[in-house]
C-alpha positions in Angstrom: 59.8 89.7 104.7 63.3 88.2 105.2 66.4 89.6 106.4 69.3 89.5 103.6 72.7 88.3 104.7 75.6 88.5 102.1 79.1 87.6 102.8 81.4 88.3 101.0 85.1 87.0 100.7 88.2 88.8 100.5 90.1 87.1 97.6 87.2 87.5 95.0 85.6 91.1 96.3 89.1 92.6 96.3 89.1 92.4 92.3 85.3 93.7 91.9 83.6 96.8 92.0 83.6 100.3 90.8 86.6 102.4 91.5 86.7 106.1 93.1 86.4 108.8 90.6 88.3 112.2 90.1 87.1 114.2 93.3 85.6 111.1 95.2 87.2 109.8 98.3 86.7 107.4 101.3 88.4 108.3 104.8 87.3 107.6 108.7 84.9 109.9 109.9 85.7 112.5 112.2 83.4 114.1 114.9 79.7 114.0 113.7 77.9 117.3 113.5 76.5 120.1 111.6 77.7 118.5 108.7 76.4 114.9 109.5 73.0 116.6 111.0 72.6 118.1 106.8 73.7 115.0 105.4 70.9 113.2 107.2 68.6 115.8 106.1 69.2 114.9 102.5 69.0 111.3 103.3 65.6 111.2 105.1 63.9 113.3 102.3 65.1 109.9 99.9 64.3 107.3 102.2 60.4 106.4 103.3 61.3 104.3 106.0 64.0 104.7 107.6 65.2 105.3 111.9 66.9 108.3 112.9 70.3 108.7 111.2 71.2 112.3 112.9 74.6 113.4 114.6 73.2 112.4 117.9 71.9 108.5 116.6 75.9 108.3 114.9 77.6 109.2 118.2 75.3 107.2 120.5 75.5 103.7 118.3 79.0 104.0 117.1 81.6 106.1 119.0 79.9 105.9 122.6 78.9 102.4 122.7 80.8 100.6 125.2 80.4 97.2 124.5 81.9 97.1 120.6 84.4 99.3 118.9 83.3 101.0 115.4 85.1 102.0 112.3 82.6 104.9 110.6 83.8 105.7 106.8 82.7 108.3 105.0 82.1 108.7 101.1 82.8 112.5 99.7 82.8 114.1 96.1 83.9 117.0 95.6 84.5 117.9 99.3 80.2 117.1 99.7 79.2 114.3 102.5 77.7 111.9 100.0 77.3 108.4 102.4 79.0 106.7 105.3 79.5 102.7 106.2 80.3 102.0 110.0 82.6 98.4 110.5 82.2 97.1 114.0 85.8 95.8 115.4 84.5 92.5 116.8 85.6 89.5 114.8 84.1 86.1 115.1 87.4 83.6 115.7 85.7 80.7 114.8 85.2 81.4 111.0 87.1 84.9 111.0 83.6 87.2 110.3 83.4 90.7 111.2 80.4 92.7 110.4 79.4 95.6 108.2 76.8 97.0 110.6 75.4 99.9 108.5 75.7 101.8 105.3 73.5 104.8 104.1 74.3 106.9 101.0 72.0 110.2 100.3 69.9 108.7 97.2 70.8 104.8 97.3 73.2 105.1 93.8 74.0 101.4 94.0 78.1 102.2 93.1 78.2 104.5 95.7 76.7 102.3 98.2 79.1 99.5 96.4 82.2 102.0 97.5 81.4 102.3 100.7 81.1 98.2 100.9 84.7 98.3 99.4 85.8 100.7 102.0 84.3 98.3 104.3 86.1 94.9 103.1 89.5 96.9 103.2 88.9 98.0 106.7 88.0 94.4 107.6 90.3 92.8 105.8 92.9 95.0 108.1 91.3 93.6 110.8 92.0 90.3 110.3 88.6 89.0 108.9 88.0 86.3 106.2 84.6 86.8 105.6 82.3 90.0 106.1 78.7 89.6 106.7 76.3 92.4 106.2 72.8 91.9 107.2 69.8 94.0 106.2 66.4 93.9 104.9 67.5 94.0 101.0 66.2 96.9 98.8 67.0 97.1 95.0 69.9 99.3 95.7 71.6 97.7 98.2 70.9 94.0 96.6 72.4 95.7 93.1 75.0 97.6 95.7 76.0 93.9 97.4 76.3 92.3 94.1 78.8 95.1 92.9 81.1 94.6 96.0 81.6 91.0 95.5 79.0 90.2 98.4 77.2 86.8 97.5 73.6 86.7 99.2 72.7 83.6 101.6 69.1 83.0 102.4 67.0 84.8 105.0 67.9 84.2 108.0 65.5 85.9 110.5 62.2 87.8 109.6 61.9 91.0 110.0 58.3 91.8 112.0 56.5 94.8 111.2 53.5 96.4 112.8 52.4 99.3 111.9 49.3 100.6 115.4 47.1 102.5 112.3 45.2 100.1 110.6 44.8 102.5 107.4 48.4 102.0 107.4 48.6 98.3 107.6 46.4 98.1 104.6 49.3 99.4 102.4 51.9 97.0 104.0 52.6 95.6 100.6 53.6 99.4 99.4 55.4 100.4 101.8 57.8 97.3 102.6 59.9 97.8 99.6 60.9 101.4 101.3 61.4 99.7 104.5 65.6 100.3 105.4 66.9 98.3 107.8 70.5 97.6 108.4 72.4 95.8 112.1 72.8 99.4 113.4 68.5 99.4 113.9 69.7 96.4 116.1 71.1 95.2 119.2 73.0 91.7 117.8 76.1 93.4 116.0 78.0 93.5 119.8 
């Protein structure tokens, strides 16, 4: 199972994508709670396989972590918490890469997970990167998702390992990897 990389680079994604509809909108996050708590909810119901997404996880990993400032961005319609992307501050001078460290929509609608990427190449963009990277194990929807945003994919990089201690379970490995999510923010390597 490889880990998908895409880059993409700002002077071609800027001109691709879907565009916000009438009662859609992308702003920073504020405090996560209640709200965050029932968006979650809705989320882990649609994805098999995913870690803990829950106010508590979203303040720990992205507004208390002291070794790398986050930028969290969340996707509404109609006023309803529909997905978030979180953008980590720390740019690589060397090639000018900053990293899109996670992204999770309700139901994985490739275009809304392809506005949320948008969101994230403007934020990176404004904070001086070239090139944004966004690593993850690739479902359909996020590979479609990538694709939309401009995102080009580069080889695997590192394999993902998974073990599952039931051996019932392991025998249905092959059925349960393509429900596997896994984005940076299930990491330690994006700080």
């Amino acid at each position: 199972l490889g880990n998908a990389l895409w880059s993409a680079w700002r002077g071609i994604a800027a001109r691709r994508g879907p565009r916000l509809a009438r009662g859609e909108s992308i702003a920073d996050a504020g405090a996560f709670g209640a709200e965050h708590d029932a968006f979650w909810r809705q989320a882990a119901a649609n994805h098999r396989f995913i870690q803990i997404r829950d106010a508590a996880f979203m303040r720990w990993r992205f507004r208390e972590m002291p070794l790398q400032r986050y930028d969290v961005l969340q996707l509404r319609r109609d006023g309803e918490l529909r997905g978030y992307v979180a953008v980590g501050h720390a740019i690589d001078p060397a090639r000018g890469t900053g990293q899109v460290t996670d992204i999770l929509t309700i139901d994985d609608d490739p275009r809304e997970l392809a506005l949320l990427l948008r969101a994230a190449l403007r934020r990176l963009h404004a904070l001086g990167t070239e090139v944004a990277a966004f690593g993850c194990v690739a479902t359909p929807a996020l590979t479609e998702a990538a694709r939309l945003a401009g995102f080009s994919r580069s080889k695997p990089t590192r394999p993902a390992q998974v073990f599952f201690s039931d051996p019932a379970e392991m025998q249905r490995i092959d059925e349960i990897l393509p429900h596997l999510y896994l984005t940076r923010a299930d990491q330690d390597e994006d700080y």
